[in-house]
ChimeraX commands (.cxc) that place a marker at each C-alpha (Angstrom):
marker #1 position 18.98,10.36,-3.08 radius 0.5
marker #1 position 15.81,8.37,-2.44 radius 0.5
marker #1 position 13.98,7.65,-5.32 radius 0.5
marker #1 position 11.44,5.04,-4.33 radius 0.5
marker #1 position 9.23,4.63,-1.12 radius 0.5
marker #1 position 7.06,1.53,-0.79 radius 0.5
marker #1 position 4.27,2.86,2.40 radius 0.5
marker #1 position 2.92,0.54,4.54 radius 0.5
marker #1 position -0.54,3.24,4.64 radius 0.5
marker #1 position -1.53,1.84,8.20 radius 0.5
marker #1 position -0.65,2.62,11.69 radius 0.5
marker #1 position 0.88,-0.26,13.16 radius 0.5
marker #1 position -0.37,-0.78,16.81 radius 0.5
marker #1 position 2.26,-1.96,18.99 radius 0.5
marker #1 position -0.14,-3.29,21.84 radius 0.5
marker #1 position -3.28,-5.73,21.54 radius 0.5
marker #1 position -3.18,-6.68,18.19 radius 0.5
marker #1 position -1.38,-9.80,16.57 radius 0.5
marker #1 position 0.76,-8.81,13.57 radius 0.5
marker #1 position -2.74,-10.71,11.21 radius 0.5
marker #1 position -4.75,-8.39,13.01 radius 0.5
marker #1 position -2.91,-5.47,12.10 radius 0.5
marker #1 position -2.57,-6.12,8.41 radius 0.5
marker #1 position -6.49,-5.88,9.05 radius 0.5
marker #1 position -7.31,-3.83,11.32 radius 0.5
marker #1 position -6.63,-0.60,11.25 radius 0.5
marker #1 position -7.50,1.07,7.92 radius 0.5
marker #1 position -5.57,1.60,4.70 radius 0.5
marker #1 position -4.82,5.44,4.48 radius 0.5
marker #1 position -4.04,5.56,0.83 radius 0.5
marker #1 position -4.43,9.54,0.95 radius 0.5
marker #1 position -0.89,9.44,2.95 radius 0.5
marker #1 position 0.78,8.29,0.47 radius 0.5
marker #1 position -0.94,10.38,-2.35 radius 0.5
marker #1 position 0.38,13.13,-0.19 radius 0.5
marker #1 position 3.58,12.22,0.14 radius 0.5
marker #1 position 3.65,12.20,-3.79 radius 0.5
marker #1 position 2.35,16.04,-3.81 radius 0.5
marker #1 position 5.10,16.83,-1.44 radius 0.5
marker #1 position 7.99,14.78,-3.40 radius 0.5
marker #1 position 6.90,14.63,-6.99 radius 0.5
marker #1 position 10.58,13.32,-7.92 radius 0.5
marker #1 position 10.29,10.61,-5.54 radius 0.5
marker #1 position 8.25,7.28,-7.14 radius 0.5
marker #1 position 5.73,5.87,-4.15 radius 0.5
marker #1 position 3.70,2.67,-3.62 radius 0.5
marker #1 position 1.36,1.68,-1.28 radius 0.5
marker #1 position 2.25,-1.67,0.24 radius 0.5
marker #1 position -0.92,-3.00,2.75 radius 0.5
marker #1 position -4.39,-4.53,1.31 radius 0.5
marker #1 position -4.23,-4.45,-2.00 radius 0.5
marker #1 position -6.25,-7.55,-2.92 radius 0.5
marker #1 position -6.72,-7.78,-6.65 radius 0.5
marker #1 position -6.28,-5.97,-9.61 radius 0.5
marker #1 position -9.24,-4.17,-9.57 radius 0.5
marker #1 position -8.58,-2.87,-6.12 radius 0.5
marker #1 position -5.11,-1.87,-6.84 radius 0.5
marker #1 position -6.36,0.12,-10.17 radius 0.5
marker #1 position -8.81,2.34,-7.96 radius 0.5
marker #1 position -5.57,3.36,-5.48 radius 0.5
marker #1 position -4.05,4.76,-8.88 radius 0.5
marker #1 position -4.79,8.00,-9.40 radius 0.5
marker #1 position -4.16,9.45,-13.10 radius 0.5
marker #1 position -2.55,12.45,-11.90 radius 0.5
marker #1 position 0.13,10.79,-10.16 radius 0.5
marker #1 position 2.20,9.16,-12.88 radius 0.5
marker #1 position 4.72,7.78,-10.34 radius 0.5
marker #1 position 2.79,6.37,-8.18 radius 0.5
marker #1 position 2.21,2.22,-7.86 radius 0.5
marker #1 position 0.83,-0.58,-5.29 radius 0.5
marker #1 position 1.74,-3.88,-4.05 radius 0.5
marker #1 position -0.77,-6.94,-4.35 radius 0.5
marker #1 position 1.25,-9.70,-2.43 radius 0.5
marker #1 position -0.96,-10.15,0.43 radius 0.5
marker #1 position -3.58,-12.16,-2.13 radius 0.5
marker #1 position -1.09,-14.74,-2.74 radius 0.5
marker #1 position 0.21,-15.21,0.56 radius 0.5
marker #1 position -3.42,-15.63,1.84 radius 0.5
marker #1 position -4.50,-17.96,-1.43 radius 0.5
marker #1 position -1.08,-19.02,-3.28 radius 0.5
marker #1 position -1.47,-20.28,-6.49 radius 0.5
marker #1 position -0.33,-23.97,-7.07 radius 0.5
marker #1 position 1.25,-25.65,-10.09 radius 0.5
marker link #1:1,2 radius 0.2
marker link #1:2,3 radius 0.2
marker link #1:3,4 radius 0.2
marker link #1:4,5 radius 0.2
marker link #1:5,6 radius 0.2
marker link #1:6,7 radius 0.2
marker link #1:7,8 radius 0.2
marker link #1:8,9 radius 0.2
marker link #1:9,10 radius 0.2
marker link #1:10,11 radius 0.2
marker link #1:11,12 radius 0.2
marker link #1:12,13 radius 0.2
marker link #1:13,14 radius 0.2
marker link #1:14,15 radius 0.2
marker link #1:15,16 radius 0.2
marker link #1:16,17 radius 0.2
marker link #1:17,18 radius 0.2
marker link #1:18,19 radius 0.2
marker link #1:19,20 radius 0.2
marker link #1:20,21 radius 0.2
marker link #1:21,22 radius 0.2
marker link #1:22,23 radius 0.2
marker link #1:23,24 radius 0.2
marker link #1:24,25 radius 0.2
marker link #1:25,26 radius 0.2
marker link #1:26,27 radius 0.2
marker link #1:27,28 radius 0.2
marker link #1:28,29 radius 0.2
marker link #1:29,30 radius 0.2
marker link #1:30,31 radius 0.2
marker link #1:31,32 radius 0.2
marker link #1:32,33 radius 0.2
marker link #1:33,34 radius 0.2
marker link #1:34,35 radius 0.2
marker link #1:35,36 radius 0.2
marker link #1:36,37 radius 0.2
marker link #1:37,38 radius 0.2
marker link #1:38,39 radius 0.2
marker link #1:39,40 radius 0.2
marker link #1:40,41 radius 0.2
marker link #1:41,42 radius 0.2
marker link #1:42,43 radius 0.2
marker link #1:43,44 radius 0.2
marker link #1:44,45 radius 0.2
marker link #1:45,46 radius 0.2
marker link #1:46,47 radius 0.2
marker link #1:47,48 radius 0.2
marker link #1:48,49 radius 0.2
marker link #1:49,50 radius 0.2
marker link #1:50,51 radius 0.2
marker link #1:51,52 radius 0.2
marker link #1:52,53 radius 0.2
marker link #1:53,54 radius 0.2
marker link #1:54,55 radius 0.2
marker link #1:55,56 radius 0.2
marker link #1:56,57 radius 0.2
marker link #1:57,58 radius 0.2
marker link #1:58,59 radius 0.2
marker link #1:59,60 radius 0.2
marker link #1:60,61 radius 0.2
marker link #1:61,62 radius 0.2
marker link #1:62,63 radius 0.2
marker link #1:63,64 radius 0.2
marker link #1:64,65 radius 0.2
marker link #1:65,66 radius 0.2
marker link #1:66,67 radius 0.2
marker link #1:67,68 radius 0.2
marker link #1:68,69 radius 0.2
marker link #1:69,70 radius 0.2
marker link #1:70,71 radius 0.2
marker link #1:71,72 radius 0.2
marker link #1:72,73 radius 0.2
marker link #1:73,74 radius 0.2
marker link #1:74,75 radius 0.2
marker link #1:75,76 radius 0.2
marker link #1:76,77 radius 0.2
marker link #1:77,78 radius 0.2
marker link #1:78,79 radius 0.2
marker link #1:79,80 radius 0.2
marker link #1:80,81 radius 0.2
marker link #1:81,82 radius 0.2
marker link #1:82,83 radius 0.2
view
């Protein structure tokens, strides 16, 4: 059984945009995946696509979804951290 689902919460379009522009372009639809965890409550989800920082990530969570996470690697592929 699935018990984890990591959503890109973006369409993806196929024609006219580079694969930059779509990690850009079209808007994050966090509320997808927030539904997703109303329909599937036994089933942990987290948003993968334009989480920045911490702070940005913290607003996506919402209290009454225990299970429910983000992804923040788009920061460090855009600024990685040396050292």
């Amino acid at each position: 059984a699935v018990r984890h689902v990591a959503i890109h919460a973006r369409e993806c379009l196929l024609e006219g945009l580079s694969p930059a522009e779509n990690r850009a372009v079209p808007p994050l639809r966090v509320r997808w995946a927030h539904q997703l965890q109303a329909d599937f409550p036994g089933v942990t989800f987290a948003v993968n696509g334009g989480i920045r920082s911490l702070e940005m990530a913290q607003r996506h969570l919402d209290p009454l979804h225990e299970s429910f996470g983000t992804y923040a690697g788009l920061k460090e592929w855009e600024a990685p951290r040396r050292g």
